[in-house]
C-alpha positions as CSV (number, residue, x, y, z in Angstrom):
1,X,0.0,0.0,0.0
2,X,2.0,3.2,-1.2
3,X,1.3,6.3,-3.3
4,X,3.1,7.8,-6.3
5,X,4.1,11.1,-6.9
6,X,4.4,11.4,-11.0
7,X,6.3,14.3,-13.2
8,X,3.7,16.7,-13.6
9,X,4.5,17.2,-9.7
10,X,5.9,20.9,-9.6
11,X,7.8,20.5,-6.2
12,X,5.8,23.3,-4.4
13,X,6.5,21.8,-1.2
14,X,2.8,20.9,0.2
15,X,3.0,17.6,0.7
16,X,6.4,16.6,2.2
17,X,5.6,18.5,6.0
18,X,2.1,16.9,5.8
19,X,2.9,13.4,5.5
20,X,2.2,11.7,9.2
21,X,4.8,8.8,8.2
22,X,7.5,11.4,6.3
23,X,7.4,9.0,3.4
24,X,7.6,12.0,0.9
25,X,11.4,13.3,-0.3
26,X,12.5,15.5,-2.5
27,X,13.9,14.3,-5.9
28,X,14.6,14.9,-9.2
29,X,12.8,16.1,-11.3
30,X,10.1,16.0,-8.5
31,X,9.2,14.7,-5.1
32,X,8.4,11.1,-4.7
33,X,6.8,8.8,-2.0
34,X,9.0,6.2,-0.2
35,X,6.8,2.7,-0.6
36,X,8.0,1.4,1.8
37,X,7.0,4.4,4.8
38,X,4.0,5.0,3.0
39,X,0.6,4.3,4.6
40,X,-1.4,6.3,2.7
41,X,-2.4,7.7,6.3
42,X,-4.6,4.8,7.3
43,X,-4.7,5.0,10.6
44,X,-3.8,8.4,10.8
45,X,-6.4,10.4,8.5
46,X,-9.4,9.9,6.7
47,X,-7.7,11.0,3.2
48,X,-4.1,11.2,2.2
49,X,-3.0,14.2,3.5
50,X,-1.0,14.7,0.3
51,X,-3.8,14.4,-2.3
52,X,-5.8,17.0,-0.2
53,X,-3.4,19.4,-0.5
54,X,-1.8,18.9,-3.9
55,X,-2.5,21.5,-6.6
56,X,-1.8,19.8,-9.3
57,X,-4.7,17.0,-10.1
58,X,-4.0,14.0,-10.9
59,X,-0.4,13.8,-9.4
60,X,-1.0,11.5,-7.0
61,X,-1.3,8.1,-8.5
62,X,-2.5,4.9,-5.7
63,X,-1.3,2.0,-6.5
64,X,-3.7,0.9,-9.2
65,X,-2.6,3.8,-11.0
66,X,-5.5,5.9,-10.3
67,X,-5.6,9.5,-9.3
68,X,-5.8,10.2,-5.8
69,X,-7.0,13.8,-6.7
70,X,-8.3,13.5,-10.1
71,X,-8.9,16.0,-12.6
72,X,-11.5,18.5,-11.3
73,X,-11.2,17.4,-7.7
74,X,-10.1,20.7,-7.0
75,X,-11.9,22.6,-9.1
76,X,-15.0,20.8,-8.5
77,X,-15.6,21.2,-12.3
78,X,-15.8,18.1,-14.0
79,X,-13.4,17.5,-17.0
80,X,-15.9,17.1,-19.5
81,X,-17.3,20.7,-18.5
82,X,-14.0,22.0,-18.5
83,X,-13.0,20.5,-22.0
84,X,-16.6,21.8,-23.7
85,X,-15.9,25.6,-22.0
86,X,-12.3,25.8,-23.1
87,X,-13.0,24.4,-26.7
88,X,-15.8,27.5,-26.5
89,X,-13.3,29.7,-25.0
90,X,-11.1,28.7,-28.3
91,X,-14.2,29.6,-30.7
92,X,-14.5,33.0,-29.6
């Protein structure tokens, strides 16, 4: 049971002082997640403290390779909306 941290990370520093079990380091090009501290906060937190605070969706992957905070998690817009909007916003 671990998290990933994938390149589109922008190393803005959110998640490493969160993390209960200080499985996140920084790295190169960007932080990553330590698989074997990580506990994806069970136990700890209802949510991965990491994916709450991330801004940038869909940088978090679990380990099925799912988002944690997928796109329009934090916008609360869901992607379809926010593809049909930008393609109208491209129109004008």
């Amino acid at each position: 049971m671990a998290l990933e941290i994938i390149e589109t990370c922008v190393n803005c520093w959110a998640c490493e002082p969160l993390c209960p079990s200080s499985a996140i380091y920084e790295a190169r090009p960007h932080f990553r997640i330590d698989a074997a501290k990580c506990t994806e906060c069970d136990g700890d937190y209802a949510e991965a403290q990491c994916a709450g605070i991330c801004p940038i969706e869909g940088a978090i992957l679990d380990a099925k390779g799912l988002a944690v905070n997928p796109p329009g998690s934090l916008t609360g817009i869901p992607p379809e909306r926010m593809q049909a909007v930008m393609a109208e916003i491209r129109a004008r």
